[in-house]
Structure formats: C-alpha cells, structure tokens
C-alpha positions in Angstrom: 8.6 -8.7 25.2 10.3 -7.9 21.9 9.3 -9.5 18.9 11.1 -9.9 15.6 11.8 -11.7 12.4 14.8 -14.0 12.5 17.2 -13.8 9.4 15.8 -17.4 8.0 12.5 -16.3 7.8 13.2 -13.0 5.7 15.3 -15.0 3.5 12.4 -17.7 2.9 9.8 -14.9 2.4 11.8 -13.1 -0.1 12.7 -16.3 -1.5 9.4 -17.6 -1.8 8.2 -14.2 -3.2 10.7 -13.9 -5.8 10.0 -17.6 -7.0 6.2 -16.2 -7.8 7.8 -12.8 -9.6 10.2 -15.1 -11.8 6.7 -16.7 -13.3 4.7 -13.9 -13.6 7.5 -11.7 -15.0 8.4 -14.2 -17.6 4.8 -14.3 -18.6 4.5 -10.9 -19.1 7.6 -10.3 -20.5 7.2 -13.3 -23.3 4.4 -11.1 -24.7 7.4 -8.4 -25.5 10.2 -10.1 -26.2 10.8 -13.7 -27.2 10.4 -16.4 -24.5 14.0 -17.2 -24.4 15.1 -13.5 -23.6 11.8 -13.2 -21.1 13.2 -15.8 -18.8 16.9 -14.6 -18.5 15.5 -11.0 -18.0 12.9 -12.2 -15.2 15.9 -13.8 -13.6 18.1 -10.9 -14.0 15.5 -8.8 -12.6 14.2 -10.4 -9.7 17.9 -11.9 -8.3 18.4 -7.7 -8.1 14.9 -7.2 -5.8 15.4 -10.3 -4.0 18.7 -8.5 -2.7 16.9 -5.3 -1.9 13.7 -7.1 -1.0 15.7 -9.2 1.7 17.7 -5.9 2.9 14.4 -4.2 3.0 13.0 -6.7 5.2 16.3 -6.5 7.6 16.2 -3.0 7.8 12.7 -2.4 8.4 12.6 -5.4 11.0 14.7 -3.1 13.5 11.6 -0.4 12.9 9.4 -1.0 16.0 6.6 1.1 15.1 2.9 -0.1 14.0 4.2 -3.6 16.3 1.1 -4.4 18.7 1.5 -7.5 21.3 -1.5 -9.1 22.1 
C-alpha cells in the first residue's frame, strides 16, 4: 500500500500556511516600514514561498523515506 498526498491537499496546506505568514509578516514588517508598504511586501513575499512551498511539498511527496504504515 502506497500512500501519498494528492495535489489538492498540498495546494490547501500551502495555501492555508501562507494566509497565516501574510499576517504575521505584515505585523512584523509594519514595525519597519509603514503599514502600507508592510502589506504589499508580505504579499510579495509570501506569493514567492507559496510557489516554492507548494513545489517543495510535490517534490518531497515522491520521497518515500521516514513513511511508516500502521
């Protein structure tokens, strides 16, 4: 029995993950720079790891090792 992640569900979890990111970045960032520029550069910044981020998980979904059945 093989067991893997289908596209949908690495595209929700990076998704969902970047969503978080976008708030936390722009909090930080407003601290720096002024709250306008903070959100357009949490955007900017997590739409570039969402693409790696979902890659990532594509990629390392075809990596069997550290997989246990139970």
């Amino acid at each position: 029995m093989k067991i893997h992640e289908t596209r949908r569900r690495s595209l929700l979890k990076a998704v969902s993950f970047r969503i978080i990111e976008i708030g936390v970045d722009t909090l930080i960032l407003s601290f720096f720079v002024a709250p306008e520029i903070a959100v357009g550069l949490a955007i900017a910044l997590e739409l570039t790891c969402f693409g790696l981020h979902y890659g990532f998980e594509r990629i390392f979904n075809k990596i069997e090792w550290g997989r246990v059945l139970k």
